[in-house]
TIVEX-975620 format. One record per residue (C-alpha): residue number from 1; residue in one letter; chain; x, y, z. Coordinates in Angstrom, 1 decimal, always signed. Each point is the difference from the previous one (the first is absolute). Layout:
N
   pos   code   unit     east    north       up
   NUM      A      A        X        Y        Z
...
//
This chain:
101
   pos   code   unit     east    north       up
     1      X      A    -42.8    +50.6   -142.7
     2      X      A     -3.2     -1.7     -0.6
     3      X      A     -0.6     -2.3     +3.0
     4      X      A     -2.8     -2.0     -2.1
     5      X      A     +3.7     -1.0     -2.6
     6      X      A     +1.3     -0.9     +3.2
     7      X      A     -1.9     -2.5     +1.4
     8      X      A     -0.7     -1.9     -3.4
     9      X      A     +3.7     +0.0     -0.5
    10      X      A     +0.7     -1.0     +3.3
    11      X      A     -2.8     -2.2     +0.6
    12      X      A     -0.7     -1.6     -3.7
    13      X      A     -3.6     +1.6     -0.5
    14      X      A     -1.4     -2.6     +2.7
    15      X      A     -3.7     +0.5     +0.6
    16      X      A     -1.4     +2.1     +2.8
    17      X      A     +1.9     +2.8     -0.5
    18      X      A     -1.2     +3.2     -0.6
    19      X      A     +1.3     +3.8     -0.6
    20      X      A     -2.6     +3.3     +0.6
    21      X      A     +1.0     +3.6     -1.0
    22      X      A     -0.4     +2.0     +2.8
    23      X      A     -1.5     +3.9     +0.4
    24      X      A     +3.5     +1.2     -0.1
    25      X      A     +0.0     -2.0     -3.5
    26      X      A     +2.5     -2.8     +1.5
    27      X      A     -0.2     -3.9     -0.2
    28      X      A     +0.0     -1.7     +2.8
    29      X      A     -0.8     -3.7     +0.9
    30      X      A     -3.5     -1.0     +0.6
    31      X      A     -0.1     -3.3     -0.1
    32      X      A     +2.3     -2.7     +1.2
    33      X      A     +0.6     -3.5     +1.1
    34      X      A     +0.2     -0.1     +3.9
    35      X      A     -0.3     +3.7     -0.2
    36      X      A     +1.6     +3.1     -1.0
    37      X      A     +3.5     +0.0     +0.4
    38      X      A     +1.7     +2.7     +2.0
    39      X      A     +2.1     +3.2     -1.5
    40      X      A     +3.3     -1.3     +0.7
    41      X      A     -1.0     -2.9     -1.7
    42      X      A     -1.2     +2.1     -3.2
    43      X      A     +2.7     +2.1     +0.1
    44      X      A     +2.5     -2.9     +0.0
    45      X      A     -1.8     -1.4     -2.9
    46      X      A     +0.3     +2.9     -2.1
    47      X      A     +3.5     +0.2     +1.1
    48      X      A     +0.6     -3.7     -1.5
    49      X      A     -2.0     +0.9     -2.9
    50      X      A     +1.7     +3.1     -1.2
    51      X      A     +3.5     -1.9     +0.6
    52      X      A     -1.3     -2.6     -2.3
    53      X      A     -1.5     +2.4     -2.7
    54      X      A     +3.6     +1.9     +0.2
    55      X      A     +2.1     -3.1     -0.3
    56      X      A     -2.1     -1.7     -3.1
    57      X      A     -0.6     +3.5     -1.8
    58      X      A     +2.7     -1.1     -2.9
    59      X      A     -2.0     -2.4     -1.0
    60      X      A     -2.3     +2.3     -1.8
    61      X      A     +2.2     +2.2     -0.6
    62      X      A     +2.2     -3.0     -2.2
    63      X      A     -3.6     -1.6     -1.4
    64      X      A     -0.6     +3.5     -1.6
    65      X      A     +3.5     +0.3     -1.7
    66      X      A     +1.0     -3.7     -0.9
    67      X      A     -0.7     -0.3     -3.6
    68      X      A     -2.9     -2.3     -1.1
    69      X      A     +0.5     -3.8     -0.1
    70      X      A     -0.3     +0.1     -3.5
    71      X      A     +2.6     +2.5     -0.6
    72      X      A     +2.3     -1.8     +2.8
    73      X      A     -0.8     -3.0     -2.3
    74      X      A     +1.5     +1.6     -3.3
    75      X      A     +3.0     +1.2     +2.1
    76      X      A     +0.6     -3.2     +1.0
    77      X      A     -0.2     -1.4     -3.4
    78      X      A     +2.4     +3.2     -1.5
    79      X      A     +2.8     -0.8     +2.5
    80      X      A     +0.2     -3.2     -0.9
    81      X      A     +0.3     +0.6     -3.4
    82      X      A     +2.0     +2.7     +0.1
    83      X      A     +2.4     -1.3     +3.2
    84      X      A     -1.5     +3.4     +1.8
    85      X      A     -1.4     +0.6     +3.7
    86      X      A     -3.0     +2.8     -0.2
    87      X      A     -2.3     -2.4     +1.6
    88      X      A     +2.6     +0.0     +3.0
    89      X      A     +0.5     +3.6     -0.3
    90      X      A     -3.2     +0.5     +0.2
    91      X      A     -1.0     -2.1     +3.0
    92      X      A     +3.6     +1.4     +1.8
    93      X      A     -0.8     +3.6     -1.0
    94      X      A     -4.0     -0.1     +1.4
    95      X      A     +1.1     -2.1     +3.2
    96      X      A     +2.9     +3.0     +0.8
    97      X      A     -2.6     +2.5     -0.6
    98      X      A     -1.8     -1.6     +2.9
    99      X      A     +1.2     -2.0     +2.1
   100      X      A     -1.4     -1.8     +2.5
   101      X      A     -1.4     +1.8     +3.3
//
């Protein structure tokens, strides 16, 4: 896990913080308000991030298969003139595919 993603999740991009590759080709914390903050501390944060990332991942994964709003428009519009449900389909059918974390 990038520890740069981290911070600006955790901490909301504030200014004066700042990531460095190292020789071994990792990031780690340069920069930071009231100093850098301690391995437990990173590791904890990572540990809240990845939790996060795993419980919001069917969000992208719904974006990419929901139809567009256009088409979701002209469903709409069909079921009502034709007493059907594909718009509800649809929406049940993505939102079972992946459901939340």
């Amino acid at each position: 896990m990038n520890i740069a993603e981290v911070i600006g999740w955790k901490f909301d991009h504030q200014a004066g913080m700042c990531c460095r590759e190292n020789s071994d080709g990792v990031l780690e914390i340069t920069e930071f308000p009231n100093g850098i903050p301690s391995v437990e501390d990173q590791t904890k944060w990572t540990q809240e991030y990845e939790s996060y990332l795993a419980s919001t991942a069917y969000i992208a994964k719904r974006k990419a298969d929901y139809k567009s709003l256009e088409e979701q428009a002209d469903m709409r519009y069909w079921d009502s003139v034709n007493g059907t449900t594909l718009l509800n389909d649809h929406i049940a059918k993505v939102k079972s595919d992946h459901p939340k974390g």
